[in-house]
N, C-alpha and C positions, 0 to 999 in steps of 0.2 A: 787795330791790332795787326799786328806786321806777320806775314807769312812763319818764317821760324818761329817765332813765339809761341804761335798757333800749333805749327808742331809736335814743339817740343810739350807743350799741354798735353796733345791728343796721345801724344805715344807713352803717355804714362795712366793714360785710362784702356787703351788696345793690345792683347794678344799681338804678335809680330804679324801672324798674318792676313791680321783684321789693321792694324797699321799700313803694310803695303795693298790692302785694298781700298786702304782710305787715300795712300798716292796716287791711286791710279784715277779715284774719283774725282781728286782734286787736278788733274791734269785734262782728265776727260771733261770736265766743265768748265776748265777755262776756257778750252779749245770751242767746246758749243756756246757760250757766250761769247766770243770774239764772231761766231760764226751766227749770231743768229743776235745780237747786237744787243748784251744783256750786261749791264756790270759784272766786270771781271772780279773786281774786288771782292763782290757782294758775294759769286759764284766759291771763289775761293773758300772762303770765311764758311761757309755751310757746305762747302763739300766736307773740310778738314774736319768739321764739329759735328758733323750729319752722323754718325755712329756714338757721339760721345756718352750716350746711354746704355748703348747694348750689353755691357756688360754690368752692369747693376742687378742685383737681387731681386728676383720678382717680387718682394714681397714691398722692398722699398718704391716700387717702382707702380706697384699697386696703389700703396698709400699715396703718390703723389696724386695718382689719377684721381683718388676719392677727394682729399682735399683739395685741389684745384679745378674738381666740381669738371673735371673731362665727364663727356657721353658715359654713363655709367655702362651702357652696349662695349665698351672696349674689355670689361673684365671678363665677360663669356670668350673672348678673341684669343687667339692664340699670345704668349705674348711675346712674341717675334713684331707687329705692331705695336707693340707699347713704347719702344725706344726713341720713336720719331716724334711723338709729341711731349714725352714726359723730357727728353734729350732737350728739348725748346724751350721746357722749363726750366730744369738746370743750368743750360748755357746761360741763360740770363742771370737766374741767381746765383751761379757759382763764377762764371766768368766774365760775366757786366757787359755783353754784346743786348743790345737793345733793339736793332735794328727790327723791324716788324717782318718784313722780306725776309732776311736769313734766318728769322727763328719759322716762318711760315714753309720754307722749304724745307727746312730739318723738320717738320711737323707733319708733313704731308711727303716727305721721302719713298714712304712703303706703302703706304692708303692712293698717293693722287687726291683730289678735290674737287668737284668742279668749277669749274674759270681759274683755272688753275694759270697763274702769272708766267711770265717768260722765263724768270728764274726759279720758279718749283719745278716747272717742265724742264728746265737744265739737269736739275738734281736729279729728280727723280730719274732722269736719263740716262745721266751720268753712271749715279748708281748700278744701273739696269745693266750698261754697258761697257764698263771699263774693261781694260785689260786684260787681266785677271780673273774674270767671268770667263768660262767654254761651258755651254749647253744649249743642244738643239736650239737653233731659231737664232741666234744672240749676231751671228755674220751680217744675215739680213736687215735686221737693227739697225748695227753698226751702219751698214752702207747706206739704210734710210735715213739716218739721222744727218747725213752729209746734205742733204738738199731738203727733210722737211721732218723738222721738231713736230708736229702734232700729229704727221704719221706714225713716225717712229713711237713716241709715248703712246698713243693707240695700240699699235701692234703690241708693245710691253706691256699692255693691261689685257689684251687678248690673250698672250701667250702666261700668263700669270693666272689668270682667272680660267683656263684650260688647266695648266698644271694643277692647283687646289681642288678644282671640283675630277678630274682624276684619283686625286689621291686620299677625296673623302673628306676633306677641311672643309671648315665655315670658310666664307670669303665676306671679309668687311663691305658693309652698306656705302663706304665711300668710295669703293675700290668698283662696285656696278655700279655706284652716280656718277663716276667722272666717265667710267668707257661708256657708258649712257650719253651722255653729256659733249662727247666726240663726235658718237652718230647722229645726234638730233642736230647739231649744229651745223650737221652737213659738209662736203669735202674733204671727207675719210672714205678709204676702198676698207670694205671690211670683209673682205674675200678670203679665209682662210687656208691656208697651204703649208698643210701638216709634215712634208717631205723633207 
């Protein structure tokens, strides 16, 4: 599927200003794919479609998870999570992308995973990081993500998993497996600096 195409799909499921955060995710992911040596194509195609759920009804959005037999754990979860794997579903049934890759990045966009691929690490990055994001910590990111993708993603599940247990949320079991899964594997500074 050709970039525009892709587009013009997405901005008839997106608010305008969930559309220009989906341009900016799609720019910011080609760019860490060209830079960290990850199909562009692949980057593109789940950046553009990485939201194509969020605006769906919880209720339909529930049903998908029961009958496609997701972790039944996701229906206690907020469901600000639900869009990234239920959106994996749809894309394939409603828009015939198949690829395993792009529907696993859209699936793990908000969660992480552990062993998380070079292109979920893009997305999820991406996401974390565009443009159009300003809050606390998001500069430092940005400049880490210029010389090391598994920093950068560490840091955005440090400062993610700080913001929710601040504000009294549950935090998904995949979302401590993956920053789990960063420090055991070793070659992460997990030195916090809250300033």
């Amino acid at each position: 599927m050709e970039r525009n195409e892709a587009i013009a799909i997405i901005k008839e499921h997106l608010p305008e200003k969930r559309f220009i955060h989906t341009l900016g995710v799609m720019e910011t992911a080609i760019q860490l794919a060209k830079t960290y040596h990850c199909d562009e194509k692949q980057a593109e195609l789940a950046a553009i479609f990485h939201d194509y759920a969020k605006y769906r009804p919880a209720e339909e959005m529930k049903q998908i998870i029961i009958k496609e037999g997701m972790p039944k754990e996701l229906l206690a979860f907020n469901t600000e999570i639900w869009h990234g794997p239920v959106g994996a579903v749809l894309i394939k049934n409603e828009i015939g992308i198949d690829d395993e890759d792009i529907l696993n990045a859209i699936r793990y966009h908000t969660t992480g995973r552990p062993g998380m691929t070079t292109l979920e690490k893009v997305i999820f990055l991406a996401d974390y990081i565009e443009p159009g994001r300003s809050f606390p910590g998001v500069e430092e990111i940005r400049e880490l993500a210029k010389t090391d993708l598994d920093g950068a993603v560490f840091r955005s599940l440090q400062n993610t998993i700080i913001f929710l247990a601040k504000k009294g949320f549950a935090i998904y079991k995949d979302t401590f497996d993956t920053y789990n899964s960063f420090l055991l594997k070793g070659g992460i500074n997990p030195s916090y600096d809250k300033s």
